[in-house]
N, C-alpha and C positions, 0 to 999 in steps of 0.2 A: 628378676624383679620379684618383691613379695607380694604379697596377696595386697597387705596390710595400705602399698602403696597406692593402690585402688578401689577398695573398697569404700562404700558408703557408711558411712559410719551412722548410727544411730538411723537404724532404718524405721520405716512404721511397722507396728507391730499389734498385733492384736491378744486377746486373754482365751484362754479357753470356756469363760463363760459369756465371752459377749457370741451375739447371736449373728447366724449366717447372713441376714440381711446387714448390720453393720459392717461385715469383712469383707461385701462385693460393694457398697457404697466408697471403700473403702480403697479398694481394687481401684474402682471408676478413675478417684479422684488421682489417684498415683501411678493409673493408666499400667496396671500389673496384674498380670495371673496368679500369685501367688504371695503370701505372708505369712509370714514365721509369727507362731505362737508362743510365747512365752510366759513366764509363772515367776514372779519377784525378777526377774531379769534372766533367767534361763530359760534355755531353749527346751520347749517342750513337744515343740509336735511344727507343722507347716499346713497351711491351709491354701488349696488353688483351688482356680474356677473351677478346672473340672470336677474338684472332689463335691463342691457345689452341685453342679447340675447332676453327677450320675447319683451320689448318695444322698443327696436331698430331692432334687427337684424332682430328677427322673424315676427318687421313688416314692413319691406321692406328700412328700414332709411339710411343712411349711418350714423356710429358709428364715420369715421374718419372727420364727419362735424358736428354731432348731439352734442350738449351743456348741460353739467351731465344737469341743470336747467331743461331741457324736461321733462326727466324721473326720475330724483333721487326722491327718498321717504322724505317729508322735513315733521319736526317736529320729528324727530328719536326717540325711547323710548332710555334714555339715564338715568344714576346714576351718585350719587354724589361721590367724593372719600374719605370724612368721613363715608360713608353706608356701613355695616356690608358685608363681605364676602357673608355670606348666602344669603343675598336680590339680589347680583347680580345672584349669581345661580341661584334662585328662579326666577328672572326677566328673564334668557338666558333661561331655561326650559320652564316657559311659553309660553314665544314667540319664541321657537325654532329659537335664533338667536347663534353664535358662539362669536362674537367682539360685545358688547359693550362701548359704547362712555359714556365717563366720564367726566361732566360738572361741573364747579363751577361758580355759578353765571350767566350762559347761557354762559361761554368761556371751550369750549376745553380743558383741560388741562390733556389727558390721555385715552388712552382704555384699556379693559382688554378682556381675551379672552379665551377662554370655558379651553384649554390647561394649563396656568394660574395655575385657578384655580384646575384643577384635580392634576397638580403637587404640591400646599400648602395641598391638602386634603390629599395626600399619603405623605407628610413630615410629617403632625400631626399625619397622622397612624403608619409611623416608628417609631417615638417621642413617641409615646404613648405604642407601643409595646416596645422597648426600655428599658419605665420606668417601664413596668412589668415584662420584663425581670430581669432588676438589682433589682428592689424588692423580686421577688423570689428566685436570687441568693443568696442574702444575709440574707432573708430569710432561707432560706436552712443551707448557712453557722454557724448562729447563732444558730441553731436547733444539728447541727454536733459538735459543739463545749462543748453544755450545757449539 
C-alpha cells in the first residue's frame, strides 16, 4: 500500500511568521502535537507542542509574540506519497515521530500519522483472517460433502 493511499491531504498548516500562540490554538482545535510549516506551499520547518513549551515557554519567551521561525525544527524528515506503507512506519519508529509530512517535489501535499497507519495494518489483518477463514470453511464443506 502507498503512502499517498492514506494520507490526509491538505492538512492545516501554519507560516513561519504566525506567532506560537496561534500554532497551539491551532493544535487545540485539531487535537495534534505537531504542524508542518510551510512558505508558498513548501515544506519548510515542523512545529510541536513540545518545541513550544522547552524553547519558548520554558525559556521565559512569550509564545503569544514568539514567531514559529524561532523555534520550529526546519528541514523536517518528511516522505514521498508514492513510498511504500512500510518506509513511513519504518521512518515514524525510527525517529519516534507520530505525523509525518508528505512531500512531492519539496510541496506539501499531505501527512499521514502513526493512527493511519495502525488502522490499514489491522484492515489487512481482518482481510487476511477473513480469507482464511472462508478458505477453511469451504474447505470443510467440500471435505463434508465428498
Amino acid at each position: 500500500m502507498k503512502v499517498r493511499e492514506l494520507m490526509t491531504r491538505e492538512p492545516s498548516t501554519v507560516e513561519p511568521g504566525q506567532t506560537l500562540g496561534e500554532v497551539a490554538t491551532l493544535m487545540k482545535q485539531q487535537d495534534c502535537g505537531s504542524i508542518p510549516v510551510v512558505e508558498d506551499g513548501r515544506l519548510v520547518g515542523i512545529v510541536t507542542d513540545r518545541d513550544i513549551v522547552i524553547r519558548s515557554v520554558a525559556a521565559g519567551t512569550d509564545p503569544k509574540t514568539q514567531r514559529v521561525s524561532e523555534i520550529m525544527s526546519a528541514d523536517p524528515v518528511a516522505i514521498g506519497p508514492d513510498d511504500d506503507l512500510s518506509v513511513a512506519e519504518k521512518v515514524m519508529a525510527d525517529r519516534q515521530i507520530r505525523r509525518l509530512p508528505v512531500v512531492d517535489e519539496g510541496r506539501l501535499v499531505g501527512i499521514i500519522v502513526t493512527a493511519q497507519i495502525a488502522r490499514a495494518g489491522n484492515e489487512r489483518k481482518v482481510g487476511e483472517t477473513l480469507k482464511e477463514i472462508s478458505e477453511r470453511t469451504s474447505g470443510r464443506g467440500s471435505h463434508a460433502r465428498g
